[in-house]
C-alpha positions as CSV (number, residue, x, y, z in Angstrom):
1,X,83.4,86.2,71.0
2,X,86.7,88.2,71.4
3,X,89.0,86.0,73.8
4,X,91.1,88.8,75.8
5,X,93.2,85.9,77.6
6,X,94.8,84.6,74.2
7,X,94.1,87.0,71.5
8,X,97.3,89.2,71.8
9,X,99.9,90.6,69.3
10,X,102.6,88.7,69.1
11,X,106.0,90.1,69.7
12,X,108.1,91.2,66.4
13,X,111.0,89.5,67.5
14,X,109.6,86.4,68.7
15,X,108.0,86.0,64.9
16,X,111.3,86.3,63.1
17,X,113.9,83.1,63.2
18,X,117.3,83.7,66.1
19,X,119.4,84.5,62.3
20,X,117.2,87.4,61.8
21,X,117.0,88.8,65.4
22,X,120.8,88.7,64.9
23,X,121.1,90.8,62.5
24,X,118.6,93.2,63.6
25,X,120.5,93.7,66.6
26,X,124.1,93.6,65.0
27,X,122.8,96.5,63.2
28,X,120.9,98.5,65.4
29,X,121.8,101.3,67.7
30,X,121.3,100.1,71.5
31,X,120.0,102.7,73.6
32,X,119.1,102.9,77.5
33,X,116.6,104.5,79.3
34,X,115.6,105.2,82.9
35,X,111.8,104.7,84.3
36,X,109.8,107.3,82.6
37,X,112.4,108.9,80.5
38,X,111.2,109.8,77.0
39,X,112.3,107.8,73.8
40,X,110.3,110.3,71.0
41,X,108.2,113.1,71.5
42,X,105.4,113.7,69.3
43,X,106.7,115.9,66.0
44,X,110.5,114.0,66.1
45,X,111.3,113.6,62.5
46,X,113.8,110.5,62.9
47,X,112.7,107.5,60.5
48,X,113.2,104.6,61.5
49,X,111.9,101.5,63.7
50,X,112.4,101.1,67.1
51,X,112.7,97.3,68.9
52,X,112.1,97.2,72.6
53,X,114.6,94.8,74.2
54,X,114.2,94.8,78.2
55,X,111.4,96.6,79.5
56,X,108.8,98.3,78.8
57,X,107.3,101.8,77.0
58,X,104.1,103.4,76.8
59,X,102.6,105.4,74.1
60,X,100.3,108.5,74.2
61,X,100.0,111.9,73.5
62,X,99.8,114.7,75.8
63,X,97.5,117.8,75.0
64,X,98.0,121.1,75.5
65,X,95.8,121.2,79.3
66,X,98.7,118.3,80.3
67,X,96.4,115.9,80.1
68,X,98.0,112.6,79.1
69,X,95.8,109.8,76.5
70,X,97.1,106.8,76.8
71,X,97.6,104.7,73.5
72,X,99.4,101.7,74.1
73,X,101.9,99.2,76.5
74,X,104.3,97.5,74.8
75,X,107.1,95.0,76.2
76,X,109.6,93.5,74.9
77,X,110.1,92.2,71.5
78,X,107.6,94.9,70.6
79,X,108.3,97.5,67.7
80,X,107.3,101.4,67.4
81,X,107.7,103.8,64.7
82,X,107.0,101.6,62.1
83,X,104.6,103.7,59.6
84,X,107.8,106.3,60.2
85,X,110.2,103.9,58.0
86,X,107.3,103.6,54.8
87,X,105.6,107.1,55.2
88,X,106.4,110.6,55.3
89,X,105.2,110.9,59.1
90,X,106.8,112.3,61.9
91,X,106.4,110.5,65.2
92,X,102.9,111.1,66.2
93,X,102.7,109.7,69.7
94,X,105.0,110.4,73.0
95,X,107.0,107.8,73.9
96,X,108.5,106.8,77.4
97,X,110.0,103.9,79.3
98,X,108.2,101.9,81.8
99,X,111.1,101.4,83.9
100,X,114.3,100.5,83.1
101,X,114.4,99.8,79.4
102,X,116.7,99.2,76.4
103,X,115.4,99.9,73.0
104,X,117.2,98.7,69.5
105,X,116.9,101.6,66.7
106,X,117.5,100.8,63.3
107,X,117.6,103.6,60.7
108,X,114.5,103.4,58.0
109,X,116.9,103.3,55.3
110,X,119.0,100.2,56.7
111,X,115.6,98.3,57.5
112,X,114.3,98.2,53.8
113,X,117.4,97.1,52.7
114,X,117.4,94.4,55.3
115,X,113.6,93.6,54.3
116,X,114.4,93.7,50.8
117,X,117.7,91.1,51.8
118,X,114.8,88.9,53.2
119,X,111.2,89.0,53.4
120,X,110.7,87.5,56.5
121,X,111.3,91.1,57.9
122,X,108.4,92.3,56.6
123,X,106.1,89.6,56.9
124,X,106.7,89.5,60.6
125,X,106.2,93.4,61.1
126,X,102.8,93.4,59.2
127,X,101.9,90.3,61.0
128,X,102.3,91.8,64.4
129,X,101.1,95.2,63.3
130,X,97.9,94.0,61.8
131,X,97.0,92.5,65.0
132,X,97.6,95.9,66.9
133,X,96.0,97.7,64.6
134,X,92.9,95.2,65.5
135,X,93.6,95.8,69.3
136,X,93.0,99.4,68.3
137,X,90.1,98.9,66.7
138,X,88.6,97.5,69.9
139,X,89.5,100.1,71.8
140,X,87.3,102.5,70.1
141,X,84.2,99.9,69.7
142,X,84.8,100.0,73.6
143,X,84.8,103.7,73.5
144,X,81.8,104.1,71.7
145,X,79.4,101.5,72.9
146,X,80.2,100.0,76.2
147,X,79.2,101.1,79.9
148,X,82.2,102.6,81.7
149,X,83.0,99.4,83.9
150,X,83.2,97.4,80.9
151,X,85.1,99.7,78.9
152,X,87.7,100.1,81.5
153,X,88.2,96.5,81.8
154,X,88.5,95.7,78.2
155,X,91.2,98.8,78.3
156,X,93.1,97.4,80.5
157,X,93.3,94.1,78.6
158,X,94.2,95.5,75.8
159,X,97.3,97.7,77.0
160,X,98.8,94.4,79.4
161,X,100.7,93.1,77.8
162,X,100.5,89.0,77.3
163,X,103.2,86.6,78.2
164,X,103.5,84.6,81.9
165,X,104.3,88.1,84.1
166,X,101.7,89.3,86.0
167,X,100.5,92.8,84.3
168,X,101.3,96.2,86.0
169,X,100.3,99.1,84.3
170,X,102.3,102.5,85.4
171,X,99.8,105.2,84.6
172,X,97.8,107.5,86.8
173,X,94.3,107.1,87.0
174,X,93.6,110.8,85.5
175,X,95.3,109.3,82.5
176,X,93.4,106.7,82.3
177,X,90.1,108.6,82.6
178,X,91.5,111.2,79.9
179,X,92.4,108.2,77.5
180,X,88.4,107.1,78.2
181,X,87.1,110.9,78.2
182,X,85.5,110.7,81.5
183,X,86.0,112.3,84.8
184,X,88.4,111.4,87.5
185,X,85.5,110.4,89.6
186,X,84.1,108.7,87.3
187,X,87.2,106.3,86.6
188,X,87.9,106.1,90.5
189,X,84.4,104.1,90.4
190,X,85.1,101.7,88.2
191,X,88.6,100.6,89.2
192,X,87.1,100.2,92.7
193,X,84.5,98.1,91.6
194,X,86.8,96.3,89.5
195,X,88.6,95.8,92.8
196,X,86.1,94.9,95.1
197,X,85.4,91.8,92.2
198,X,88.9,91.2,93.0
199,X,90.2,91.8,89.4
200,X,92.5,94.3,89.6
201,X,94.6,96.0,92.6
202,X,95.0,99.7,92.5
203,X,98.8,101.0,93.9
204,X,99.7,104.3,94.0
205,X,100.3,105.3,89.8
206,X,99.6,101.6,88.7
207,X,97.3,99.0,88.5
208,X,97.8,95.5,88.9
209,X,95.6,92.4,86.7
210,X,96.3,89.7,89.0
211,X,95.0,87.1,86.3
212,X,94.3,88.2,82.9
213,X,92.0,85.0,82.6
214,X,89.8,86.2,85.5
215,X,89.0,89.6,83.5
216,X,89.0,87.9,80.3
217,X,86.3,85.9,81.6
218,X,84.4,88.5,83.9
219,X,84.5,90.7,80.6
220,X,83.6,88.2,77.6
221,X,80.1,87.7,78.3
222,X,79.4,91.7,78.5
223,X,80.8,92.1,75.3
224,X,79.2,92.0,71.9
């Protein structure tokens, strides 16, 4: 059975030894960001990985109605862009901050060098990227064969982030129904429910998991 309340990716930086995170960030570019300020849009062509800091970003892409799907949270110690530095991609997802947020960029061509200087680099990144890539997985087994209350929970799960802060995800419920291609109504009914169980608290543009561990466990047993 998946276990929501430990089974998270771990953080890149918090993989690689305090001599390593050193260096990353003695050769990065350190950039700020206000609450919901974008980092990339979709279509930037600017190789290169990007280390969240302090704070937090959200992932997505918006579609041409302004609808917004909803990808991925990630906090700090978390990387982005990563396929950018060993493909020919462009960024394919919009970026923004989650409050106020500073983010570490390191040119593609200075972070090969630096992964061929040491492999830890690279053992770290496909460590923690592997495991999102798993989290992604999940969310389309949740898209394609769970009821709606279900799949919202394990959603939410899956974009908090871990660690000992309680979890407050900035999106608007629209998004979130968009992400799950249902209608607002829809999505409205579930958070409430998810409510009423006392799970979650709904705010105006967030919601709140209380205690990961609670949802984990309301959510394990409904899930194959």
């Amino acid at each position: 059975m998946f276990d929501f309340a430990q089974f998270q990716a771990t953080p890149y930086l918090d993989l690689l030894p305090s001599e390593c995170v050193a260096q990353l960030r003695s050769v990065g570019l350190r950039r700020t960001f206000s609450d919901g300020q974008f980092v990339h849009s979709r279509g930037d062509d600017n190789p290169g990985i990007s280390i969240i800091e302090d704070g937090a970003a959200q992932a997505g892409i918006y579609s041409a109605d302004g609808s917004f799907v909803l990808t991925s949270y990630i906090g700090p110690g978390h990387t982005f862009g990563d396929f950018t530095v060993f493909t020919n991609l462009p960024r394919t997802h919009d970026i923004s901050a989650v409050g106020p947020t500073t983010i570490l960029e390191i040119p593609a061509p200075r972070f090969k060098a630096l992964c061929r200087e040491d492999p830890q680099y690279m053992q770290a990144l496909m460590q923690t990227t592997l495991m999102r890539s798993h989290l992604i997985l999940e969310m389309l087994h949740a898209v394609r064969s769970l009821p709606l209350l279900e799949r919202a929970a394990k959603f939410l799960l899956i974009l908090a982030p871990g660690g000992n802060l309680i979890p407050k995800l900035k999106f608007r419920q629209s998004d979130l129904a968009s992400t799950l291609g249902v209608s607002r109504a829809s999505m409205n009914t579930a958070l409430a429910k998810l409510e009423r169980l006392g799970l979650i608290e709904r705010g105006y543009g967030n919601v709140t998991i209380h205690d990961r561990s609670a949802l984990a466990a309301w959510l394990n047993p409904r899930t194959k």
